[in-house]
C-alpha positions in Angstrom: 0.0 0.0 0.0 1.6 3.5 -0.9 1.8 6.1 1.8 3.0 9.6 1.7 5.3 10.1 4.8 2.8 12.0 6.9 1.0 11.4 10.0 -2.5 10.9 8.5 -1.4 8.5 6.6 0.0 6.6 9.6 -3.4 7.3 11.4 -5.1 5.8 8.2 -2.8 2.7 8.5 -3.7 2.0 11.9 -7.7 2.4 11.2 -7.3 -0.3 8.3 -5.5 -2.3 10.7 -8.3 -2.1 13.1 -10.6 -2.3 10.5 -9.2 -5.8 9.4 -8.8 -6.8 13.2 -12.5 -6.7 13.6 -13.4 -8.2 10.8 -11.4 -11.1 11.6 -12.6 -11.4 14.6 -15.9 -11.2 13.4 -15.9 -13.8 10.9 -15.9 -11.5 7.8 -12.7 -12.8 6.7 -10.9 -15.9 6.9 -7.5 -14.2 7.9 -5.8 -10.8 7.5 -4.3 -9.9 4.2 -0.7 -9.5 4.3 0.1 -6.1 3.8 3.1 -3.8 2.9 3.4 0.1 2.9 5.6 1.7 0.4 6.4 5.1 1.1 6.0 7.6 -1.6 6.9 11.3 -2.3 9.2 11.1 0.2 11.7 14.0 1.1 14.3 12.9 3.9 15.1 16.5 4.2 11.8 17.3 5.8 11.6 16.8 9.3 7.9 15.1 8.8 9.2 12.4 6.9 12.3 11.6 8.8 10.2 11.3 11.9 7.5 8.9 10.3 11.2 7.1 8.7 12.0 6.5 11.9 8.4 5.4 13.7 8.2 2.9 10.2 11.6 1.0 11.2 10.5 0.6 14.8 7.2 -0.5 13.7 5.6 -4.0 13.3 4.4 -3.3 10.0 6.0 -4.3 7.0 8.2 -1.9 5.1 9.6 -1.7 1.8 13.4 -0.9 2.2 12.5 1.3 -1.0 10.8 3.9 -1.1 9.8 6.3 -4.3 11.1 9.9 -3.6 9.5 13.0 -4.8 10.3 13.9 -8.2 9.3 16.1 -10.8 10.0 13.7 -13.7 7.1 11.3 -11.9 4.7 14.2 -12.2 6.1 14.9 -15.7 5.6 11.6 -16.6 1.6 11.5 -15.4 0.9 14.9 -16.8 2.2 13.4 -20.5 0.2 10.1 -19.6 2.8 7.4 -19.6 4.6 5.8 -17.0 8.1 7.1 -15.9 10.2 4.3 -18.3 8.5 5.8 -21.1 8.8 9.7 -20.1 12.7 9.7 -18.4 14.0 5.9 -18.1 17.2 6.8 -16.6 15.5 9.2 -14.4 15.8 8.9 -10.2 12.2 8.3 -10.4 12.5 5.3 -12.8 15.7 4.3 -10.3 13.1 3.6 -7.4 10.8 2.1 -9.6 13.2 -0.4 -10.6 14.4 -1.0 -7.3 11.5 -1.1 -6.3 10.6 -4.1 -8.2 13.7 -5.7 -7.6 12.8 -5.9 -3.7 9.6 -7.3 -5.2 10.3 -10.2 -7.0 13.6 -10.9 -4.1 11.2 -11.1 -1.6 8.8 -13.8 -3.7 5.6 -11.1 -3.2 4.9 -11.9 -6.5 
């Protein structure tokens, strides 16, 4: 699940969580989906996002070691309607991307 590095998006996280809890417990489901959080737009020199950096590694949740920066070529890329590979492939953004998937496919997600 991508998640900006911002406290409302942490708060959001932890009502799904609860969310999926009850239904658990309730029988609506047979067991909780295992979920990941990629974080997205993310500027380490913000204090914001180095604090929710920091709450993420001492978390339980499960955390992408990648995560997709803010860049202007991945708003570029959107605003020409195609994907960053095709807009800037040897851009930052596409470097995440790719790394991204690498972590992926290491991890067996899919």
């Amino acid at each position: 699940m991508p998640i900006s590095p911002s406290l409302f998006a942490l708060n959001k996280v932890r009502e799904l969580e609860d969310k999926l809890s009850h239904a658990l417990e309730g029988g609506a489901i047979a067991r909780k989906p295992e979920m990941w959080l990629l974080l997205n737009q993310v500027d380490d020199r913000q204090n914001v996002d180095r604090g929710v950096l920091r709450y993420l590694n001492d978390s339980s949740w499960r955390v992408f070691n990648t995560q997709i920066r803010k860049n202007t070529d991945l708003c570029a890329a959107a605003n020409f309607k195609t994907d960053i590979f095709g807009y800037k492939p040897r851009s930052r953004g596409a470097g995440d991307f790719r790394a991204l998937s690498k972590e992926v496919f290491d991890a067996g997600i899919i």
